[in-house]
C-alpha positions in Angstrom: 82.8 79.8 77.1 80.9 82.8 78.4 82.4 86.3 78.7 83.9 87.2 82.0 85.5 83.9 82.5 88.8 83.6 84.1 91.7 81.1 83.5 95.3 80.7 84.2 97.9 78.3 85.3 97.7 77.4 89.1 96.6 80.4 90.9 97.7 83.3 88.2 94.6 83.8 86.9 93.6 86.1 83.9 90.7 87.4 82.9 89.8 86.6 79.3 86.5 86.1 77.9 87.8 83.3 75.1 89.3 80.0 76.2 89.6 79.3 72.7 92.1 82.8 72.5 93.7 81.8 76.2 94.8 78.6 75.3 96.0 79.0 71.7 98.7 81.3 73.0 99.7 79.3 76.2 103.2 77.5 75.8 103.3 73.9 76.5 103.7 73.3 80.5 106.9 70.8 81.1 105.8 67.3 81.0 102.4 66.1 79.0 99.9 68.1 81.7 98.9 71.1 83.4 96.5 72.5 85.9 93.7 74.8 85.0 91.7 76.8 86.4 88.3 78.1 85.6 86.3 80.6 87.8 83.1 82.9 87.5 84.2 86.4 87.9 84.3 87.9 90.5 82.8 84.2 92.3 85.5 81.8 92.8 84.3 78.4 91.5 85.2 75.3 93.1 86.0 74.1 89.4 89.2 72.9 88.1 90.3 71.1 85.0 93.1 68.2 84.0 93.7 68.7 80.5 96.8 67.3 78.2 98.4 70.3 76.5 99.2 67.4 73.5 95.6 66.9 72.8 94.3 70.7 72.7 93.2 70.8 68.5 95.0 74.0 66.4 91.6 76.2 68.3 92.7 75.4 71.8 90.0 73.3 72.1 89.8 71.1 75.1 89.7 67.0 75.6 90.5 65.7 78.6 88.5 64.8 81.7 87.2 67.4 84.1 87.7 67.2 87.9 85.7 69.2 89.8 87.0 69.8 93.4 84.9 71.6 96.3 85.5 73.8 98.8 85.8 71.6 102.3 84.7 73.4 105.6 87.3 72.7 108.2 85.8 74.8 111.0 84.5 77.7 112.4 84.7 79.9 115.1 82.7 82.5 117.0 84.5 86.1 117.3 84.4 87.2 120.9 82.2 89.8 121.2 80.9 89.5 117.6 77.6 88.4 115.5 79.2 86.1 113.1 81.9 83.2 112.9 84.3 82.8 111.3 85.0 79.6 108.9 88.4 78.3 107.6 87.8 76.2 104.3 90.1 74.1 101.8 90.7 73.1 98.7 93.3 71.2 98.0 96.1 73.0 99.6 94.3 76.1 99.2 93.1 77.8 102.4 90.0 80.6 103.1 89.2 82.3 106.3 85.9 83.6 105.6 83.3 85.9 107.5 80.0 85.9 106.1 80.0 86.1 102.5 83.3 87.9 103.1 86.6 86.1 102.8 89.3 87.8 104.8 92.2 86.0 104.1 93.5 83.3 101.1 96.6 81.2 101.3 97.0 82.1 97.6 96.9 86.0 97.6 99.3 86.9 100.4 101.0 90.2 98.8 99.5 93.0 100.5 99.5 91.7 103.9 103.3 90.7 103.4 103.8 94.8 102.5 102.4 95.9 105.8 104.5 94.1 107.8 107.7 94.6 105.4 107.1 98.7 104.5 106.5 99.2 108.6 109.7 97.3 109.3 112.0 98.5 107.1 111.1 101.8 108.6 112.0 101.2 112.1 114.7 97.4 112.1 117.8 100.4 112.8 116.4 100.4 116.1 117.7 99.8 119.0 115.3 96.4 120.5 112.2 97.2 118.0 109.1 96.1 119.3 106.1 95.7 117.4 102.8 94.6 118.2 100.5 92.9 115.2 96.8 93.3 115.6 95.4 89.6 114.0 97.5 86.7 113.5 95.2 85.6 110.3 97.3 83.2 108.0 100.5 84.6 109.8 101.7 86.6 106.1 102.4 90.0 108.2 104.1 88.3 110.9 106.5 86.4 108.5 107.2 89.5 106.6 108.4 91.1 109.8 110.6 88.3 111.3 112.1 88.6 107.7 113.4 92.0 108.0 114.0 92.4 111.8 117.2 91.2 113.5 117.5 89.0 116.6 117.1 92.0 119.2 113.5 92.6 118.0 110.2 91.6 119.7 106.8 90.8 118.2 103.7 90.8 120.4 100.6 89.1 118.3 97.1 89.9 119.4 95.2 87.2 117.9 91.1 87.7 120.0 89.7 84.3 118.6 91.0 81.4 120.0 90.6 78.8 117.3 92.4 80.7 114.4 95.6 80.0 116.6 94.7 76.6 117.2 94.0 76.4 112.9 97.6 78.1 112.7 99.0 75.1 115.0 96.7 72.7 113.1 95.2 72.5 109.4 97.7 75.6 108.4 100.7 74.7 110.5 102.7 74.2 106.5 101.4 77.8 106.0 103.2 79.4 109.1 106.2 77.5 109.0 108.2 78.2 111.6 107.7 81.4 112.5 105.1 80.6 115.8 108.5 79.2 117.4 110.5 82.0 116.2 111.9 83.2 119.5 111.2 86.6 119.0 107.5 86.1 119.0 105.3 86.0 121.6 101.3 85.3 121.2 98.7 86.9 123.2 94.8 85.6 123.0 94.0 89.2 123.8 91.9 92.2 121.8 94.5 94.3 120.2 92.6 97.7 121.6 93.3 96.7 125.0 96.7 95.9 124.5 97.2 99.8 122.7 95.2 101.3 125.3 97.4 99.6 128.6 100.2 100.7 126.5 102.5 104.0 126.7 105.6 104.1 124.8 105.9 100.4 124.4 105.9 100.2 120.5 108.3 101.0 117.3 105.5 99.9 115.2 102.0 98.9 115.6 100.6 96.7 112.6 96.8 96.5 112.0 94.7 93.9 109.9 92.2 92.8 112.0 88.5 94.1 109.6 88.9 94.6 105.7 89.4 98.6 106.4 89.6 101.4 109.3 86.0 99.9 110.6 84.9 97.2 112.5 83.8 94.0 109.9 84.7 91.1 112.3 83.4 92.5 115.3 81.1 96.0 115.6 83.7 97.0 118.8 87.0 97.2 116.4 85.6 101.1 115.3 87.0 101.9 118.7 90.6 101.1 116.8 90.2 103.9 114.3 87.9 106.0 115.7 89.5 109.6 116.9 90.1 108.2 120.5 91.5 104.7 119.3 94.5 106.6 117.3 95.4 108.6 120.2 96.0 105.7 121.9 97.4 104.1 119.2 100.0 107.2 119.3 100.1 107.3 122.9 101.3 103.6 122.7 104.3 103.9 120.4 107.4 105.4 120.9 109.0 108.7 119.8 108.7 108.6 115.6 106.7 105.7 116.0 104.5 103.4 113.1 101.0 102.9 112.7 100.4 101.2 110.1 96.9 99.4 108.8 96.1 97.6 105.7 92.6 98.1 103.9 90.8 96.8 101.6 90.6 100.1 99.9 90.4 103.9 100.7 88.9 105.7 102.9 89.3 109.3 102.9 87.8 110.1 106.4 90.4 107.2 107.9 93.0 109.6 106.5 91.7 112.3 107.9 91.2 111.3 111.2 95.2 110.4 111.5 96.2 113.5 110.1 93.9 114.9 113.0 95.5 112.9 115.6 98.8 114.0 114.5 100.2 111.6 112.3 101.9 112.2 109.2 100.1 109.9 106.3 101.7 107.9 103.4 98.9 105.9 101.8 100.8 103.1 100.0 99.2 101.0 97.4 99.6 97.4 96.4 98.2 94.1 94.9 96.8 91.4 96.5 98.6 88.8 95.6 102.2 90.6 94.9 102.4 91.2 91.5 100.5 93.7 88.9 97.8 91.7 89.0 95.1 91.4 91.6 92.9 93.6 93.6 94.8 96.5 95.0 94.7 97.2 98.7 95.7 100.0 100.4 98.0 100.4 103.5 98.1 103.6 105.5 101.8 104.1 107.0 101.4 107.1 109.4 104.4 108.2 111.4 103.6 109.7 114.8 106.0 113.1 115.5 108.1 113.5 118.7 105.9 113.4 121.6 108.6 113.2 124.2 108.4 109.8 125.5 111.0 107.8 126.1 110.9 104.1 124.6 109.5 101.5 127.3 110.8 97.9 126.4 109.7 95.7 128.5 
């Protein structure tokens, strides 16, 4: 085994750089088996191993057959007004949206796009109506962490621009979303998000953003207008008194920060892990609160 390989039950994954080490400290899974897996750091591997935890030797040696399962490519997708497409891919029941050599979203690390839509509503669910608008529908994680803390007076308006990843949310992931497409408070809109802000004036409690991997435009070159000095006063022109604007990142971006702060929002940068835990990647979300403007809320 070669340093910097990774391996962990199911999807927790740890990095270690002796399998030997890993496995002579794991505790027996319940029943005779358990599920391995093996990846290249920082590559993901399509590899995964059967073993029998009764037949490792005193070293944590292996013997048992290997299975090797591949990544499937289910569809893709041109984004409107873009260069690339967009592919969704499985493995087993593992989904990947990917763009480029870029994957945007995993079925398996869902913890930082669950925060941005529970930190933003927890902030405003007191409310009277809340209405939110979430820019990208992507795996639906954000919109399921919203519908779990709002009440039954609030309103969610998705923006989802590419058509296909709601038909893939109706279709191949349709166990990943649940429910929550006929929640009654939702509604979906095959429309950009920026138009929707900028036709918008005092219409929102919160505005949720995770349409690129960061405050610039990955998926499509026009998103910079969302972030741009101009995009977030539209953004703030569109939310009501003490609104939220909140948009998840990849990772930092000092300038992004800057820009709200110039636009005359107050900033919180929040971070957290990728897949909910201590472990994983740790992605940042920018909660910015816009001061009284005088506005009244809209609810329409």
């Amino acid at each position: 085994m070669e340093p910097g390989v990774s391996i962990g039950f199911g999807h927790k994954v740890t990095r270690s750089s002796s399998l030997e080490r890993q496995l002579a400290v794991m505790q027996q899974a319940p029943g005779s088996s358990a599920f391995l897996s093996l990846q290249a750091w920082p590559r993901p591997s399509a590899m995964r191993f059967w073993c029998n935890l009764n037949n490792l030797n005193p070293l944590g040696k292996i013997s048992g057959k290997a299975i090797v399962i591949p990544w499937s490519l289910l569809d893709v997708a041109q984004v409107p007004g873009g260069s690339g497409e967009l592919r969704l891919m499985q493995r087993g029941t593992e989904f990947s949206i990917r763009l480029g050599h870029n994957e945007l979203m995993n079925s398996r690390r869902s913890g930082s796009e669950e925060a941005l839509g529970t930190i933003a509503c927890e902030r405003i669910k007191a409310r009277n109506r809340p209405r939110i608008l979430i820019g990208g529908l992507g795996m639906g994680f954000t919109l399921r962490a919203a519908l779990a803390v709002l009440g039954p007076e609030a309103r969610i308006v998705v923006a989802e621009l590419v058509p296909a990843v709601l038909a893939w949310a109706r279709g191949s992931m349709v166990e990943v979303f649940g429910t929550s497409l006929k929640d009654p408070r939702v509604r979906i809109r095959e429309s950009d998000v920026g138009h929707l802000i900028r036709s918008s004036r005092s219409t929102f409690d919160a505005i949720l953003l995770d349409v690129d991997n960061g405050p610039e435009g990955l998926t499509r070159k026009g998103n910079d207008a969302l972030y741009n000095m101009e995009g977030l006063r539209a953004a703030g022109t569109a939310l009501c008194s003490g609104g939220i604007l909140a948009v998840w990142s990849s990772g930092p971006d000092l300038d992004f920060t800057r820009r709200l702060r110039k636009t005359g929002f107050d900033v919180d940068e929040v971070r957290v892990r990728a897949n909910g835990s201590r472990r994983g990647a740790r992605h940042v979300i920018w909660i910015a609160s816009h001061a009284d403007h005088g506005h009244q809320a809209i609810h329409v």
